[in-house]
C-alpha positions in Angstrom: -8.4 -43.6 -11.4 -7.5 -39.8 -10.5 -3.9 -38.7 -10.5 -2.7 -36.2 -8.3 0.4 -34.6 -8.7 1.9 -33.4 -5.3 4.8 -31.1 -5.0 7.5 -33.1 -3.2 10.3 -32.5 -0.8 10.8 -35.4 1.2 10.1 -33.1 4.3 7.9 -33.6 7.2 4.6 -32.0 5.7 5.1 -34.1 2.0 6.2 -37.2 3.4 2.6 -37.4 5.9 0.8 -35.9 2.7 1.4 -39.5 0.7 -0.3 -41.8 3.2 -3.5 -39.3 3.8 -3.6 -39.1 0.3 -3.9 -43.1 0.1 -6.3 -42.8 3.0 -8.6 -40.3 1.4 -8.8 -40.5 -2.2 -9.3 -43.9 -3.0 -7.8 -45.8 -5.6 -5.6 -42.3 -6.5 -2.6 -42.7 -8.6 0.3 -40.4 -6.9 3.0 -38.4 -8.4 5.3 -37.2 -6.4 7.4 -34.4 -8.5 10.7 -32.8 -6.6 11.3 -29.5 -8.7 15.1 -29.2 -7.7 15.7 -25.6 -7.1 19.0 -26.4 -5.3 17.7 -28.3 -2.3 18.0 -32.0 -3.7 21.4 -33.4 -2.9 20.7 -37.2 -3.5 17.5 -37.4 -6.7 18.2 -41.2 -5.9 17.4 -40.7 -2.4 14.4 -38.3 -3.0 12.7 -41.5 -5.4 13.5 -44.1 -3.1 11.8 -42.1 0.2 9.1 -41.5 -2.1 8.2 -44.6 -3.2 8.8 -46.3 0.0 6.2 -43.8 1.9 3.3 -44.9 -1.2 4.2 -42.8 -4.1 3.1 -44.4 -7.5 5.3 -42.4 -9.7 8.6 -40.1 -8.8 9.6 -37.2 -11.1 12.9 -35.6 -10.1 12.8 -32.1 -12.5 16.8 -30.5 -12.5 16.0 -26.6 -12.4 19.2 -25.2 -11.2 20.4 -22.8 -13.9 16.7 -22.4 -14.6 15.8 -20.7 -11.2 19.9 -19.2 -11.0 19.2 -17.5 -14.8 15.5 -16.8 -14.9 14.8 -16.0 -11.4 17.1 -15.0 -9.4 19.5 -13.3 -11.8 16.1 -10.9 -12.8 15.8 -9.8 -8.7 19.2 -9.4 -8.3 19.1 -6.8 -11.2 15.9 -5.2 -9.6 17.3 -5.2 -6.3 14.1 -6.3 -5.5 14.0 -6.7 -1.2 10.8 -7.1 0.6 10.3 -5.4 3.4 14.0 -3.8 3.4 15.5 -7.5 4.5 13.7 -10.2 3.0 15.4 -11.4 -0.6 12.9 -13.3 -1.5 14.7 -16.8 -1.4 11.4 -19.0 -1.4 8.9 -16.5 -3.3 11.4 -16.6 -6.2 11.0 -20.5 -6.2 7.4 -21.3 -5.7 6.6 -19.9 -9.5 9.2 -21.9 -10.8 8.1 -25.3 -8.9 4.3 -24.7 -9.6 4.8 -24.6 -13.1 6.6 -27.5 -12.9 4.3 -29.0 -11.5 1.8 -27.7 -14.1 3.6 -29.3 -16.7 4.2 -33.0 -15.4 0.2 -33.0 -14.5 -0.5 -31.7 -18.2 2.0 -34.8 -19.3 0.4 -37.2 -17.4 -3.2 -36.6 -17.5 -3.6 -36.1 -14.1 -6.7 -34.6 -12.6 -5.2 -32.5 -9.5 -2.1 -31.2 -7.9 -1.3 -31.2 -4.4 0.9 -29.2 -2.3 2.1 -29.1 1.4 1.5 -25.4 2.1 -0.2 -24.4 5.4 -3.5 -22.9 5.5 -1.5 -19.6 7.4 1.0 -19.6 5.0 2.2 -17.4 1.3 3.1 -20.5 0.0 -0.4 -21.4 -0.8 -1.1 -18.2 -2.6 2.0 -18.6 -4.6 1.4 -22.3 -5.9 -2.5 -21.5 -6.4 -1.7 -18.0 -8.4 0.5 -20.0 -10.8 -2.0 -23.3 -11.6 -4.5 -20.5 -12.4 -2.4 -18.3 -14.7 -1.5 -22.0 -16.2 -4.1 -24.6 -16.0 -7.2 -23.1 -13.9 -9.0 -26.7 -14.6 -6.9 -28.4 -12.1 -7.9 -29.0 -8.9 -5.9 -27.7 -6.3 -5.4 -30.2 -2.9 -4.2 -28.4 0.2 -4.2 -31.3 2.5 -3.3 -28.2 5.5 -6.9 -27.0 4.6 -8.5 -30.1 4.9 -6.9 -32.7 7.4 -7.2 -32.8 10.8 -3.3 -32.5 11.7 -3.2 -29.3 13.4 0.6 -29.0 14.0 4.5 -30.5 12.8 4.2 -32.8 16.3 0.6 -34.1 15.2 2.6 -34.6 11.6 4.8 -36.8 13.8 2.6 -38.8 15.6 1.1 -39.5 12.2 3.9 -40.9 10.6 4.7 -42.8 13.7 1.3 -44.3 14.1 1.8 -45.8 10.5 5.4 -47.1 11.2 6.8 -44.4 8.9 10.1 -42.7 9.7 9.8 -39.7 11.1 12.4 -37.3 8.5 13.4 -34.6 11.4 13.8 -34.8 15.3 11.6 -32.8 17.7 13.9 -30.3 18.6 15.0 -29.4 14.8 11.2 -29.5 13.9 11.5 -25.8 12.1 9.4 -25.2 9.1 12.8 -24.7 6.9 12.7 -23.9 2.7 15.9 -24.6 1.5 16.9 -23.6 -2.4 19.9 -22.7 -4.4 19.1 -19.2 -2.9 18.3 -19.3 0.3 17.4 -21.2 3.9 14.7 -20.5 5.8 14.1 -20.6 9.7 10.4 -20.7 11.2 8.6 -21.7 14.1 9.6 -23.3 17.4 11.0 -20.5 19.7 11.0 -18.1 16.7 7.5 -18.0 17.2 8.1 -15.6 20.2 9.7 -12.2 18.6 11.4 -11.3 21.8 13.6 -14.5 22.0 17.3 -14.2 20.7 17.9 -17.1 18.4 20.3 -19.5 19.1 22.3 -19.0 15.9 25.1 -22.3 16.8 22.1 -24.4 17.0 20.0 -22.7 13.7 22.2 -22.0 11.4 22.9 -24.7 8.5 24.4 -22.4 5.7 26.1 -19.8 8.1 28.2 -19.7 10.8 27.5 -17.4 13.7 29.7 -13.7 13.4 31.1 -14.7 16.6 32.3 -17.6 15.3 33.5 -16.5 11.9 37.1 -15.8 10.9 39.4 -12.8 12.1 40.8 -12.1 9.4 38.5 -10.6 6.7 38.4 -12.1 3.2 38.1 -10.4 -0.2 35.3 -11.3 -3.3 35.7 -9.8 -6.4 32.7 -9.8 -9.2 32.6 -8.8 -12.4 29.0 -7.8 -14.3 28.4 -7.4 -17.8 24.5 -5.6 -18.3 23.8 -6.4 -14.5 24.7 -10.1 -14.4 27.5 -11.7 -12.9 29.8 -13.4 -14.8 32.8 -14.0 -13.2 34.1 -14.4 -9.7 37.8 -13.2 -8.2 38.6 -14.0 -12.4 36.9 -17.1 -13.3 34.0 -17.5 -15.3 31.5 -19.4 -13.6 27.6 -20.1 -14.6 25.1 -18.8 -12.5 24.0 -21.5 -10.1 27.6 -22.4 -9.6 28.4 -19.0 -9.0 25.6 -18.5 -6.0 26.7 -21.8 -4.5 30.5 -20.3 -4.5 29.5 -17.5 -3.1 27.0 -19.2 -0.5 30.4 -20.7 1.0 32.6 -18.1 1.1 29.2 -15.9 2.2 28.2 -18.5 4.8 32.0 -19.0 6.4 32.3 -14.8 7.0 28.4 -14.8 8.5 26.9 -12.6 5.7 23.6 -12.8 5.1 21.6 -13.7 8.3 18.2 -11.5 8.2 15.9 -12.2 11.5 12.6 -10.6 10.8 9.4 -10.2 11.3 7.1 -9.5 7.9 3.9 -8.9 6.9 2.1 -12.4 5.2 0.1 -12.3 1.9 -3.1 -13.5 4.0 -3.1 -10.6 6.8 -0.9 -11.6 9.6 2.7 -11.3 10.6 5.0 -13.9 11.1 9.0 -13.8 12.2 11.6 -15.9 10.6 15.2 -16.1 10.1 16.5 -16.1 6.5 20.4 -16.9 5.8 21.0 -15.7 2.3 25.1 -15.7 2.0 25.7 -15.2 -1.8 22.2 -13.5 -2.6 23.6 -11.1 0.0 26.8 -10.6 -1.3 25.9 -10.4 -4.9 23.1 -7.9 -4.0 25.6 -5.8 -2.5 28.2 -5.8 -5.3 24.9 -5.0 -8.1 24.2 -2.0 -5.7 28.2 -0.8 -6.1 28.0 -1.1 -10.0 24.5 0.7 -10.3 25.6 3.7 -8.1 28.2 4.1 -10.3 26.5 3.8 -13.6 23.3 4.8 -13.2 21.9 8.8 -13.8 20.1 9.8 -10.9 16.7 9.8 -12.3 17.1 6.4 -13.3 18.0 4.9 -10.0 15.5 7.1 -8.4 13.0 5.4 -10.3 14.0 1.9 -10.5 14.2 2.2 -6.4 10.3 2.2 -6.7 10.4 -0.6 -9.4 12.6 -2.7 -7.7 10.3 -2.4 -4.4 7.1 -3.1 -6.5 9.0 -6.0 -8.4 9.3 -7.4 -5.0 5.9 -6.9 -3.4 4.6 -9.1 -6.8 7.2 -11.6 -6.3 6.1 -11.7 -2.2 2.3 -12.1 -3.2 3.0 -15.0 -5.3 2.3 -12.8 -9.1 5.3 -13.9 -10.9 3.3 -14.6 -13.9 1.5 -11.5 -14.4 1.4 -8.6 -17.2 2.5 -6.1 -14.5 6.0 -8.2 -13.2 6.6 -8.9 -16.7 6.5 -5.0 -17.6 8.7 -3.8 -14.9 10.9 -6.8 -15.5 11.4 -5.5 -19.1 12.3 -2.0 -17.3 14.5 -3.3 -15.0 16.6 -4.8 -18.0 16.9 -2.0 -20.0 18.1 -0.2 -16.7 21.2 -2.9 -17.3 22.6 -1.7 -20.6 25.6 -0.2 -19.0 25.9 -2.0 -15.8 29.4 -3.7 -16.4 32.5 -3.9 -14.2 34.1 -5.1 -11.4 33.2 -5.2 -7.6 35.4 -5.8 -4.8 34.2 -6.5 -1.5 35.3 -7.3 2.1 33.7 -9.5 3.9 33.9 -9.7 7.7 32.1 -10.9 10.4 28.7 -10.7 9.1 29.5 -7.4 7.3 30.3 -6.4 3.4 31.8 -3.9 3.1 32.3 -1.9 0.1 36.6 -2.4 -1.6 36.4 -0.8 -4.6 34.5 -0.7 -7.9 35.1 0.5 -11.7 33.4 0.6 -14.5 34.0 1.9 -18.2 30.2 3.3 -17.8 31.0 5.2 -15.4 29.5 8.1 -14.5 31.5 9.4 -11.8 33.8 12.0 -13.3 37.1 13.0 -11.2 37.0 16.8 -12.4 33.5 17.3 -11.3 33.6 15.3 -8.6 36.9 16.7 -6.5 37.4 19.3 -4.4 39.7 20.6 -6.9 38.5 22.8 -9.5 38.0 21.4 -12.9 37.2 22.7 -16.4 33.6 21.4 -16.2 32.0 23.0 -13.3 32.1 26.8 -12.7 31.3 27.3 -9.0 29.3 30.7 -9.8 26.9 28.8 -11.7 25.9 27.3 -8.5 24.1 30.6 -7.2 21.6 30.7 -10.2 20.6 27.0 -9.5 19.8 27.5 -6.1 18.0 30.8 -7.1 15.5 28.9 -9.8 15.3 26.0 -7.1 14.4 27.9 -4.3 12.0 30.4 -5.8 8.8 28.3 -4.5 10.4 28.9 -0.9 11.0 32.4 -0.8 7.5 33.6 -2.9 6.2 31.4 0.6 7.9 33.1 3.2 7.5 36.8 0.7 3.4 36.1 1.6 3.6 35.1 4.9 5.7 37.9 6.0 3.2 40.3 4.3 -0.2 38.9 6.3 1.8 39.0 9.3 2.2 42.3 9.1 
């Protein structure tokens, strides 16, 4: 008998993939694994769907603080963004869920792993790219690839035609990722760039900025070497602290990216991202950094941070070169500790204050007063040295002019 593991959600594309499964691979033993990134509120839930739609065997895998501290926390000290908006909510988390995957397939001796990833899609490339870092024996099942379903309403009529219940209505048929980090928005009218969404009738994590508060509220975060510890003075753990920060993030309407961005496989697509406390805690990093940070440094872990990102995007978390800046991007963090304090406000964070005892911001240099360690006279020499390239230039084009 072959066992196929097949990377659950309990979603629309996961909850057809069981039956076709049963339908085409005879006599297959199925294990359907939920890798809780932060998206599972009910594990007993998640089994009983499961089994009821045909799985043989239910894994529910807990890896909150695991994506919060080893995932998350490592972009956040990047400041790794794709594209300038995109904060990598779902890219983070496929690594992290394939190598869970990779792992209960290992323990049960199964033959293959499944997953629910379209045949359009980066999800495939970020699954695949992990099993062959991992366990390249495995056969990979990408049902998108294979079946003839060519859409979420033919996914409907599938599970309807089988007397299975449907797990979403027709109008709130998005294809939606949903982690500790992030929620995802795609498809439906978002397919059409110049269409305002509907935010009222999108958002889940958010509200709208029209409908957020009047009154702006304040979030203060303290970092010791780049990672938050506390928040407005208590200690909290990672993945509690992100989920804090999602409310208060989500109830001011911080963090709503609509955008359109360029796929691993060639084309682009437009989605809406709402990333409340990722946004705020990116924000708050940035503070601390341009306070302790030289200017070299930040300079080049600006082009790190951007790389970091495009690996992450392309699904090539587990490679020597992510690894490498990763170990940069850490000892960037030595003396990035303090304490942040933001405003939040209608969809805007805006900066309150920030200190550090790394800091490198020094008063006497930095006023308009005159201190004792800057001469203003030295100034001229600088600019001299700087700018000799500029005039030896214009020196020899006013000479072959004339």
């Amino acid at each position: 008998m072959e066992s196929i593991v097949l990377a659950y959600s309990g979603g629309l594309d996961t909850t057809a993939i069981i039956p076709w499964l049963k339908e085409n691979y005879a006599g297959c033993k199925i294990i359907a694994c939920c890798v809780d990134a932060g998206q599972c509120p009910d594990y007993a839930a998640v089994e009983k769907k499961a089994l009821k739609t045909g799985a043989d065997k239910v894994y529910v895998i807990n890896a909150r603080e695991e994506f919060a501290a080893g995932f998350i926390l490592p972009m956040v000290q990047a400041r790794a963004v794709y594209e300038g908006k995109y904060l990598l909510g779902t890219a983070a988390a496929r690594p992290l869920i394939a190598k869970k995957l990779i792992d209960t397939a290992l323990a049960e001796g199964a033959t293959a792993i499944c997953h629910g990833a379209t045949g359009k899609g980066n999800d495939q490339v970020r699954f695949e790219l992990t099993i062959k870092a991992f366990a390249p024996w495995l056969k990979i099942i990408a049902p998108w690839r294979l079946w003839d379903i060519q859409s979420r309403e033919d996914a409907m009529e599938y599970l309807k035609a089988r007397g299975i219940e449907v797990p979403m209505a027709k109008n709130q048929s998005y294809s939606r990722d949903e982690n500790l980090w992030h929620l995802s928005h795609e498809g439906l009218e978002l397919e059409d760039p110049g269409t305002e969404p509907d935010y009222r009738h999108l958002l889940q994590l958010s509200v709208s900025p029209e409908d957020a508060p009047d009154t702006p509220e304040y979030a203060e975060l303290e970092f010791e070497r780049g990672v938050p510890v506390r928040l407005n003075g208590e200690d909290v753990r990672p993945a509690a602290l992100i989920e804090r920060l999602n409310a208060i993030g989500g109830r001011n309407a911080v963090g709503i990216a609509d955008m359109v961005e360029n796929r691993v496989v060639g084309m682009k697509s437009r989605g809406v991202y709402e990333t409340p406390g990722g946004s705020i805690l990116y924000a708050a990093h940035g503070q601390l950094e341009s306070l302790c940070l030289d200017r070299q440094t930040a300079s080049f872990k600006a082009i790190a941070g951007q790389r970091l990102a495009e690996l992450i995007y392309e699904g090539q978390w587990y490679t020597p070169l992510r690894e490498a800046l990763a170990a940069f991007v850490e000892a960037t963090q030595e003396t990035v500790t303090g304490t942040v304090r933001l405003k939040l406000y209608k969809g805007n964070i805006i900066p309150a204050g920030v200190t550090s005892p790394y800091s490198l911001y020094n008063q006497s240099l930095s006023s308009f007063t005159t201190g004792d360690l800057y001469d203003h006279k030295d100034a001229e020499g600088f600019i001299t040295l700087t700018g000799l390239p500029m005039t030896v230039r214009a020196l020899m084009k006013k000479e072959r002019e004339l």
